[in-house]
MISEDO-212962 format. One record per residue (C-alpha): residue number from 1; residue in three letters; x, y, z. Coordinates in Angstrom, 1 decimal, always signed. Example, Ala and Ser with C-alpha at 12.3 -4.5 7.8 and 13.67 -1.06 7.14 Angstrom:
2
<sefi><num>1</num><residuo>ALA</residuo><X>+12.3</X><Y>-4.5</Y><Z>+7.8</Z></sefi>
<sefi><num>2</num><residuo>SER</residuo><X>+13.7</X><Y>-1.1</Y><Z>+7.1</Z></sefi>
***
This chain:
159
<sefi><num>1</num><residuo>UNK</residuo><X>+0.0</X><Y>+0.0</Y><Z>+0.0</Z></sefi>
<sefi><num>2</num><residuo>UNK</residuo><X>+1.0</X><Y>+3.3</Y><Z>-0.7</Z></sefi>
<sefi><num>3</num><residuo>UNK</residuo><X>+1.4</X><Y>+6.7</Y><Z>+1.4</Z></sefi>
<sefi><num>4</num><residuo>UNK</residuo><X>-0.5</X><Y>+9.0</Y><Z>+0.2</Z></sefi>
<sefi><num>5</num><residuo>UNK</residuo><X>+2.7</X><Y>+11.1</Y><Z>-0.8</Z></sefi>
<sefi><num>6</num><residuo>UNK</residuo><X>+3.2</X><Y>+8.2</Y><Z>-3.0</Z></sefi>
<sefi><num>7</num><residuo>UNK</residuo><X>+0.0</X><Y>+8.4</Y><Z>-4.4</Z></sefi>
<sefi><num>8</num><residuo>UNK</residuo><X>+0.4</X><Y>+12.2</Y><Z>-5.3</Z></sefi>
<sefi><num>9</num><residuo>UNK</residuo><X>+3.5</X><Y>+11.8</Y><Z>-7.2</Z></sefi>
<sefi><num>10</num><residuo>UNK</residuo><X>+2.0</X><Y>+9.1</Y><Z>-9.3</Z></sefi>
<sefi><num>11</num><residuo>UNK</residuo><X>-1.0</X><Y>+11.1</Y><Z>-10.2</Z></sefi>
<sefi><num>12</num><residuo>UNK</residuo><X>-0.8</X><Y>+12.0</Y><Z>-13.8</Z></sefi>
<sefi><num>13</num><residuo>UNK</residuo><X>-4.1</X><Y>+14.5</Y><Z>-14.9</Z></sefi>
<sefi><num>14</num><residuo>UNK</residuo><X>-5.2</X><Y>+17.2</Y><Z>-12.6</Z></sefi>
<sefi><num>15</num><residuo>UNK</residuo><X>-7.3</X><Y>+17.0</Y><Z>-9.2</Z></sefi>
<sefi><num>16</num><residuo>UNK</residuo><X>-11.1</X><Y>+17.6</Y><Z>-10.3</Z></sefi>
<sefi><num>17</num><residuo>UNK</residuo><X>-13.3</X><Y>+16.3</Y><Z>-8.2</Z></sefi>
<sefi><num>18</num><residuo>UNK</residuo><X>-13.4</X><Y>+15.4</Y><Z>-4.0</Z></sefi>
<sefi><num>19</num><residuo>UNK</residuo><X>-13.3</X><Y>+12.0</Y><Z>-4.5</Z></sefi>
<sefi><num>20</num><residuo>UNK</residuo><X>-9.9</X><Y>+11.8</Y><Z>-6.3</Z></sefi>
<sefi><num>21</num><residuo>UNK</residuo><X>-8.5</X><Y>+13.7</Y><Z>-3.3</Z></sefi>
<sefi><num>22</num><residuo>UNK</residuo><X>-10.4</X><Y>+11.4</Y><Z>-0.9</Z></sefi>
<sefi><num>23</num><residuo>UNK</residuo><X>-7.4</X><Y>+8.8</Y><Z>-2.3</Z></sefi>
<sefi><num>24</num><residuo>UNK</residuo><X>-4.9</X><Y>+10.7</Y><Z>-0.5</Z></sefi>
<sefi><num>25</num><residuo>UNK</residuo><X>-7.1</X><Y>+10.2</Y><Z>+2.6</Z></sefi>
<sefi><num>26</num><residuo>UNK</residuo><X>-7.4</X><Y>+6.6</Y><Z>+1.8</Z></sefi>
<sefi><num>27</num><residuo>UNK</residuo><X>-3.4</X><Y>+6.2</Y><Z>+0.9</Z></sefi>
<sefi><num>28</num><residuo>UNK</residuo><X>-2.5</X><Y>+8.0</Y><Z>+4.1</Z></sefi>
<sefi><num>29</num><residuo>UNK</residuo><X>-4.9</X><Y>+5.5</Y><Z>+6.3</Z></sefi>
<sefi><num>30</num><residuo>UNK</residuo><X>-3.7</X><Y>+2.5</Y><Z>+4.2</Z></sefi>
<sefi><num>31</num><residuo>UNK</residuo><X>-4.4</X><Y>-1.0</Y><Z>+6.0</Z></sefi>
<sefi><num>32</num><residuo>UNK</residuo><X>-3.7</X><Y>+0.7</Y><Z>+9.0</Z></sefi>
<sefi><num>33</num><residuo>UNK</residuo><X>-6.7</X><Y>-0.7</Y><Z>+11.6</Z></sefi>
<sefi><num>34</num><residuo>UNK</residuo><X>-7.0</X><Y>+2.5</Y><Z>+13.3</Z></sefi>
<sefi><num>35</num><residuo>UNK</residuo><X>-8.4</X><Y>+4.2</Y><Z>+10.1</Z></sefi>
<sefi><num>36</num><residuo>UNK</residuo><X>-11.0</X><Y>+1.3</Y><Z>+9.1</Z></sefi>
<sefi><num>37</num><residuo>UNK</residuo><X>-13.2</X><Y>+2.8</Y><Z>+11.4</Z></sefi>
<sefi><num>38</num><residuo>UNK</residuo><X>-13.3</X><Y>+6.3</Y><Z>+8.8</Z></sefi>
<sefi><num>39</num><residuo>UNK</residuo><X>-13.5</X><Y>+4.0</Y><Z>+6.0</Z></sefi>
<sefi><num>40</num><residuo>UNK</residuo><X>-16.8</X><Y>+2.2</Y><Z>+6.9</Z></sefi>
<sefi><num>41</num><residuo>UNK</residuo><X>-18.2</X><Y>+6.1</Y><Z>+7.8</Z></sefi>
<sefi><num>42</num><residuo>UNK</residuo><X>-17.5</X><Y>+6.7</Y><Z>+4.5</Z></sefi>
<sefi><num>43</num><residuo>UNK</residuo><X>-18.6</X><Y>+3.7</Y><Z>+2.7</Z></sefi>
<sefi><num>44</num><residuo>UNK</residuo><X>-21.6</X><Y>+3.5</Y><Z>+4.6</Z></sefi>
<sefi><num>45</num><residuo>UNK</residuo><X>-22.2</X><Y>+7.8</Y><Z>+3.8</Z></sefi>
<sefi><num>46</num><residuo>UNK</residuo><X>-21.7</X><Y>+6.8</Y><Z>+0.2</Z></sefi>
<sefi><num>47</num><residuo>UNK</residuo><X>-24.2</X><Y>+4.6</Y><Z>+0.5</Z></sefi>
<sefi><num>48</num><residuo>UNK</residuo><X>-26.5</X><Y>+6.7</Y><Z>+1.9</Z></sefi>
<sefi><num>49</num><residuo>UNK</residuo><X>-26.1</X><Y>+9.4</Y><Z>-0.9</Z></sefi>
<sefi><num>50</num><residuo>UNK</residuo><X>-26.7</X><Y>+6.4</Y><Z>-3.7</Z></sefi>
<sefi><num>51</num><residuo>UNK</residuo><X>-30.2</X><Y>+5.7</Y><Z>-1.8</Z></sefi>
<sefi><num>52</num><residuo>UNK</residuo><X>-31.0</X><Y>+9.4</Y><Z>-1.8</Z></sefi>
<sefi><num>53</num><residuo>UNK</residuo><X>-29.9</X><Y>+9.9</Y><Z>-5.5</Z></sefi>
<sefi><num>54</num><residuo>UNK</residuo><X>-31.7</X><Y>+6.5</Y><Z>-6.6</Z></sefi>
<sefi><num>55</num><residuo>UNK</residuo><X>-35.2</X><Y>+8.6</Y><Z>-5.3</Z></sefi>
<sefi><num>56</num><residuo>UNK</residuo><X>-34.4</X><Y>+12.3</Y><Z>-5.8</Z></sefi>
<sefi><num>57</num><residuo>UNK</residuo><X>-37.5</X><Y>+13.6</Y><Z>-7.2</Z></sefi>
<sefi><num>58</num><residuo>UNK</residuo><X>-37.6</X><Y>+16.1</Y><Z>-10.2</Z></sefi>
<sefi><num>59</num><residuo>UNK</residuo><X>-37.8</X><Y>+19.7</Y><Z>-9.8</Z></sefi>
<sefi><num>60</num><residuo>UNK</residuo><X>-41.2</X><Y>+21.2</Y><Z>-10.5</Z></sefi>
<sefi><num>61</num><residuo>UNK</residuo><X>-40.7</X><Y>+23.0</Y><Z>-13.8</Z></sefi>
<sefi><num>62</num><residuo>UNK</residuo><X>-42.7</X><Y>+26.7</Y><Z>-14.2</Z></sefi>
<sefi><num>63</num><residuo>UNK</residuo><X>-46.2</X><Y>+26.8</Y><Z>-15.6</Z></sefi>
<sefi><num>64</num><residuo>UNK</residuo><X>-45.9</X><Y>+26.9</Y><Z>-19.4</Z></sefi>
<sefi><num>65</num><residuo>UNK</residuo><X>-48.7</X><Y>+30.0</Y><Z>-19.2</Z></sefi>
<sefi><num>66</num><residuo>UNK</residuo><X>-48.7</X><Y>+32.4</Y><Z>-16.5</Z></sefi>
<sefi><num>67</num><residuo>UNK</residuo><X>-44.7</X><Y>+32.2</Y><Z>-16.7</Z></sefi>
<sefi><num>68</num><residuo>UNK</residuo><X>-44.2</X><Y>+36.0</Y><Z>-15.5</Z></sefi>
<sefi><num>69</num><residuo>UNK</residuo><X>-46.3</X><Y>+35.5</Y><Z>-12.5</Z></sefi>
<sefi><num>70</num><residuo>UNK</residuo><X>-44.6</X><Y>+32.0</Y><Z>-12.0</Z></sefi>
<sefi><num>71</num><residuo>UNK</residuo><X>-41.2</X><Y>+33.7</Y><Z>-12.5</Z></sefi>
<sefi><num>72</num><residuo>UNK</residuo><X>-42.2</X><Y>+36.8</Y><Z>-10.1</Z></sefi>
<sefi><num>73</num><residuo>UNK</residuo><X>-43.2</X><Y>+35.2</Y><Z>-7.1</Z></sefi>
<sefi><num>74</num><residuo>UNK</residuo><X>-47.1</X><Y>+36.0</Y><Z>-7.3</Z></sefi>
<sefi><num>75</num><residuo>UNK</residuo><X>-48.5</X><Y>+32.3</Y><Z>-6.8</Z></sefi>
<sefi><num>76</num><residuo>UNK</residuo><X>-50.1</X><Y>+31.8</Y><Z>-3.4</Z></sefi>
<sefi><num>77</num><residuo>UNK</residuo><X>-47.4</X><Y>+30.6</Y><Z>-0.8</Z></sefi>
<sefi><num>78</num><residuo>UNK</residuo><X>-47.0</X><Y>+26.9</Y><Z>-0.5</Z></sefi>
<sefi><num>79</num><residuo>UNK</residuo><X>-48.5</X><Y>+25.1</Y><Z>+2.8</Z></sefi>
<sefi><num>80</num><residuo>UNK</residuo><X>-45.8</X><Y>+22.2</Y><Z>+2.6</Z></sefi>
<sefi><num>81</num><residuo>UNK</residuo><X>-42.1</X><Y>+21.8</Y><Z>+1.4</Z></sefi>
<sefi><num>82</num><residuo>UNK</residuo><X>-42.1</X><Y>+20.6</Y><Z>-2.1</Z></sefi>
<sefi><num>83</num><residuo>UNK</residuo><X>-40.4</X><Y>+16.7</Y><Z>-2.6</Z></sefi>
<sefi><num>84</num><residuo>UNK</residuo><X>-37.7</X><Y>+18.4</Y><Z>-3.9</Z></sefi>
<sefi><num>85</num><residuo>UNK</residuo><X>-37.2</X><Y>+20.6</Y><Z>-0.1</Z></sefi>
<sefi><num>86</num><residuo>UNK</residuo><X>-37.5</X><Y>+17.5</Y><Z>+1.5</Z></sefi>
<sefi><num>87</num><residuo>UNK</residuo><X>-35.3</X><Y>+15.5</Y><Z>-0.7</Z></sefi>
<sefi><num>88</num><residuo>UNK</residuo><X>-32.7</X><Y>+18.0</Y><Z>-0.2</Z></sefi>
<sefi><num>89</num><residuo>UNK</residuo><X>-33.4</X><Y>+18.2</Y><Z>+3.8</Z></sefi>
<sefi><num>90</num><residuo>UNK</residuo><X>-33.3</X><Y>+14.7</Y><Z>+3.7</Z></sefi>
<sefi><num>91</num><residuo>UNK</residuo><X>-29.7</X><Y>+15.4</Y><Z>+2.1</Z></sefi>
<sefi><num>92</num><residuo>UNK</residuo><X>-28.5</X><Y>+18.1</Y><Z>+4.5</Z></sefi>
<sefi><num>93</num><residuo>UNK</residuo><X>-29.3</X><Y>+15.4</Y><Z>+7.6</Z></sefi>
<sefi><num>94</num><residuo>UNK</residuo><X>-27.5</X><Y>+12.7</Y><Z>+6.2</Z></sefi>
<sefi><num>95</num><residuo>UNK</residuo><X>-24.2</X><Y>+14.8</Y><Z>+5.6</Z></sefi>
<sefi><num>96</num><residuo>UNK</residuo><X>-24.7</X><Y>+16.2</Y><Z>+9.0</Z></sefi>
<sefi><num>97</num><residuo>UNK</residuo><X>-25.1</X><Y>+12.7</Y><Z>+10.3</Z></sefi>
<sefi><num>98</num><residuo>UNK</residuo><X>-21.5</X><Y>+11.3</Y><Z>+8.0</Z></sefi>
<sefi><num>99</num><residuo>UNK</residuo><X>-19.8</X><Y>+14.8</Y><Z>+9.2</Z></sefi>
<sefi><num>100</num><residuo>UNK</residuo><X>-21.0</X><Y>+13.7</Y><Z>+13.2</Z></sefi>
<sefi><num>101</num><residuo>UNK</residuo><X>-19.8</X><Y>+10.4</Y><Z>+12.7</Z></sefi>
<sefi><num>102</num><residuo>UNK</residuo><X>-16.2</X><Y>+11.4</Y><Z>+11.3</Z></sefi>
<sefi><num>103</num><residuo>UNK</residuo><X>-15.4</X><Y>+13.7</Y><Z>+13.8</Z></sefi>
<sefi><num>104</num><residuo>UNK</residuo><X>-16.3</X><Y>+11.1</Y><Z>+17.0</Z></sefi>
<sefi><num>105</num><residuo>UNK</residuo><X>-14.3</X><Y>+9.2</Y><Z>+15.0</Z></sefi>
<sefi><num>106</num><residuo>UNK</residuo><X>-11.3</X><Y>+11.5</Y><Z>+14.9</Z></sefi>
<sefi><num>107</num><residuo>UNK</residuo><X>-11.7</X><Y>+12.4</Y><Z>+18.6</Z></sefi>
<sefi><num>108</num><residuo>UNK</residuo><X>-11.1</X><Y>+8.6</Y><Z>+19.6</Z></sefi>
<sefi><num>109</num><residuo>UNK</residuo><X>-8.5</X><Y>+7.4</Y><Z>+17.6</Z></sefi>
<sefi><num>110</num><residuo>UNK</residuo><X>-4.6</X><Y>+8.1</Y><Z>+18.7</Z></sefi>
<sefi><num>111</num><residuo>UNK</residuo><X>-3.9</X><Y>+11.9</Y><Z>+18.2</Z></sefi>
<sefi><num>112</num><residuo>UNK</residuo><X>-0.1</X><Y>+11.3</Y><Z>+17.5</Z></sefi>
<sefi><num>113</num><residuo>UNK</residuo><X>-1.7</X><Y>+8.6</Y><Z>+14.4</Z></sefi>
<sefi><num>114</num><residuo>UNK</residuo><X>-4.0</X><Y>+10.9</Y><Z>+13.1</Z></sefi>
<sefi><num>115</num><residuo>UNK</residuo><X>-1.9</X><Y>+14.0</Y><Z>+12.6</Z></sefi>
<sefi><num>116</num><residuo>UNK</residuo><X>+1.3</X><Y>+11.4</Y><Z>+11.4</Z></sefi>
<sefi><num>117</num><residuo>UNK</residuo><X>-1.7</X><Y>+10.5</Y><Z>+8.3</Z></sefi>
<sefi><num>118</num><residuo>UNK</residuo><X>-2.9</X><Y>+14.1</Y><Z>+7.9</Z></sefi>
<sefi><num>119</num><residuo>UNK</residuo><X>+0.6</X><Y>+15.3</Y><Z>+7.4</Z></sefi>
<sefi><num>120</num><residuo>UNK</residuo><X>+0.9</X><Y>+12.5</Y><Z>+4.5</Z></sefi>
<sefi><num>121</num><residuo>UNK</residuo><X>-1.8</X><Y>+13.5</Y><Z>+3.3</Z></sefi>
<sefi><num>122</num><residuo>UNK</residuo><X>-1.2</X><Y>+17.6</Y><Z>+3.7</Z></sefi>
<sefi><num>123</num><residuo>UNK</residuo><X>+2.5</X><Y>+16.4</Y><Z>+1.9</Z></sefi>
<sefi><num>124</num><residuo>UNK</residuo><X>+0.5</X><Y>+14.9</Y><Z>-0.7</Z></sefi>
<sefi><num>125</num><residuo>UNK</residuo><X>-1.5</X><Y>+17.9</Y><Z>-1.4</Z></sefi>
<sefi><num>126</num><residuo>UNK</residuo><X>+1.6</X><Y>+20.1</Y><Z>-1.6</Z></sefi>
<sefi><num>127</num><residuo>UNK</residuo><X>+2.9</X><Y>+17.9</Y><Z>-4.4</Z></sefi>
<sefi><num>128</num><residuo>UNK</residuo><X>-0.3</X><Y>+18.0</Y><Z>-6.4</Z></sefi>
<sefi><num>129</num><residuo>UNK</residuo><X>+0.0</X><Y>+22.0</Y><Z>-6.0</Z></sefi>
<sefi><num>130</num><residuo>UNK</residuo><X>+4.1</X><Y>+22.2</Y><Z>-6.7</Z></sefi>
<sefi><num>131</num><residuo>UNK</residuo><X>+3.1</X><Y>+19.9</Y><Z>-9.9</Z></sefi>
<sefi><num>132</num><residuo>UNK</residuo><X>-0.1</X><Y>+22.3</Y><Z>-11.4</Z></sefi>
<sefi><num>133</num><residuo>UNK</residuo><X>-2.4</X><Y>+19.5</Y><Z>-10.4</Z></sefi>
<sefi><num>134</num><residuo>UNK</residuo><X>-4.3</X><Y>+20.9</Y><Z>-7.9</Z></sefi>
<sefi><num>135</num><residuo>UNK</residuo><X>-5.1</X><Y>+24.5</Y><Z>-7.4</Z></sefi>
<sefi><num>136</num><residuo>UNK</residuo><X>-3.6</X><Y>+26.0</Y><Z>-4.4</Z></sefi>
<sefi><num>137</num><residuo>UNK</residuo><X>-6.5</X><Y>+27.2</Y><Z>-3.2</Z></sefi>
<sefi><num>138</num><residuo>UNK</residuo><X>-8.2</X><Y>+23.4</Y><Z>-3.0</Z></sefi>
<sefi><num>139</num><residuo>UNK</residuo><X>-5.2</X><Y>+22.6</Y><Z>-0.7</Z></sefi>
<sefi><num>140</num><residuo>UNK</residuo><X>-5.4</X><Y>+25.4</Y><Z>+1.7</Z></sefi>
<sefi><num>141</num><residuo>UNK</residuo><X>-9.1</X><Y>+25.1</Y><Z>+2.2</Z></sefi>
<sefi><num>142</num><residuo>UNK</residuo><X>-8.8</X><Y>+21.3</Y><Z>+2.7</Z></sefi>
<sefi><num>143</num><residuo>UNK</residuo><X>-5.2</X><Y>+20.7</Y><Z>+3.5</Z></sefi>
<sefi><num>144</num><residuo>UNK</residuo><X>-5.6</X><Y>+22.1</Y><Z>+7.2</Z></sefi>
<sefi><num>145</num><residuo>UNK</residuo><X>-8.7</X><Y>+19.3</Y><Z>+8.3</Z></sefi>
<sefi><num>146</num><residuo>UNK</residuo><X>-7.9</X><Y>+16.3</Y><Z>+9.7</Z></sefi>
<sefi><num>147</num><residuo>UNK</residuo><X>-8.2</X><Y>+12.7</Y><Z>+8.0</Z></sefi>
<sefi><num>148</num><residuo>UNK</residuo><X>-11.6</X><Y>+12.1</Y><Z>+7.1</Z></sefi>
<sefi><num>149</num><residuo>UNK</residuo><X>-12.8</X><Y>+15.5</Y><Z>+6.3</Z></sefi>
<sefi><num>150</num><residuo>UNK</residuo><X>-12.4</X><Y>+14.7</Y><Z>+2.5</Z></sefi>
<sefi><num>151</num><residuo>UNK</residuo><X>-13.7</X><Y>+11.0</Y><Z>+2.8</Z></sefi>
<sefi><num>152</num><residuo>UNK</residuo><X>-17.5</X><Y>+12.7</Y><Z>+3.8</Z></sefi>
<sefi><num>153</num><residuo>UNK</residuo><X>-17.0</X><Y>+15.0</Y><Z>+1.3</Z></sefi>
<sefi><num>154</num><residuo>UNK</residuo><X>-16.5</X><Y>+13.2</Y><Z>-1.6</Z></sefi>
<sefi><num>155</num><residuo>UNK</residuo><X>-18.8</X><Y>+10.3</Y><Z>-0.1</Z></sefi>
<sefi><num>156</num><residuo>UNK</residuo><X>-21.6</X><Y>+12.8</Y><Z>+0.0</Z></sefi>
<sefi><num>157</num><residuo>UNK</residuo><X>-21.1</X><Y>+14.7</Y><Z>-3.4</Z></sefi>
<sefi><num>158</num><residuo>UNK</residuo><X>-24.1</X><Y>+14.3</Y><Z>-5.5</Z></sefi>
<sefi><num>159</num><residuo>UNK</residuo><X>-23.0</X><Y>+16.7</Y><Z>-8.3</Z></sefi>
***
């Protein structure tokens, strides 16, 4: 298994989505058993998103007639969320719920282990940036969280 510094500097096309930096996250955890614990939060958070993807309900499209008043906000106010509100609360609570999960994670596992893998990884991000394939900006919003941070996002992305 590689480090995740490893894994940077065999990266070959630039960084354009999380989940191809939640690799270095996975690289810097490797087969170690303290990480499997931030794996299954994410596997299981992935798995989550897939079921609310699998039943996200389409947008209601405007009226064809009427589309001014549709478009101005002169309808009568809506008495309930729409599927697509709730579809997207249902969203926000199970993000909240991978996010939760990460952190109790990273409060219980060995401090001196989970700042040795978030260095890897923050090394790994400096090499993506030094070789133009990752913007800077990417790592120094991301580069300061611990390990996991990046697993929940990417795990969570429905784009």
């Amino acid at each position: 298994m590689m480090t995740a510094l490893e894994f940077a500097e065999s990266v070959r096309e630039p960084i354009t989505h999380f989940e191809e930096l939640a690799h270095l996250e996975r690289a810097a955890i490797g087969q170690d058993p303290e990480g499997a614990d931030a794996l299954a939060i994410a596997a299981a958070a992935r798995a989550r998103t897939e079921e609310l993807l699998a039943c996200r309900p389409v947008d209601v499209a405007p009226p064809s007639r009427g589309w001014r008043t549709w478009l101005f906000g002169r309808r009568e106010p809506v008495a309930e969320p729409s599927p697509l509100e709730q579809w997207n609360d249902e969203v926000d609570i199970a993000i909240a719920a991978a996010e939760q999960a990460m952190r109790a994670w990273q409060a219980r596992v060995d401090p001196d282990w989970l700042d040795a893998v978030t260095d890897d990884k923050n090394a790994g991000m400096r090499v993506l940036v030094e070789r133009g394939l990752l913007t800077d900006n990417i790592a120094q919003r991301w580069g300061y969280d611990p390990v996991g941070a990046l697993l929940v996002i990417a795990a969570t992305s429905h784009d």
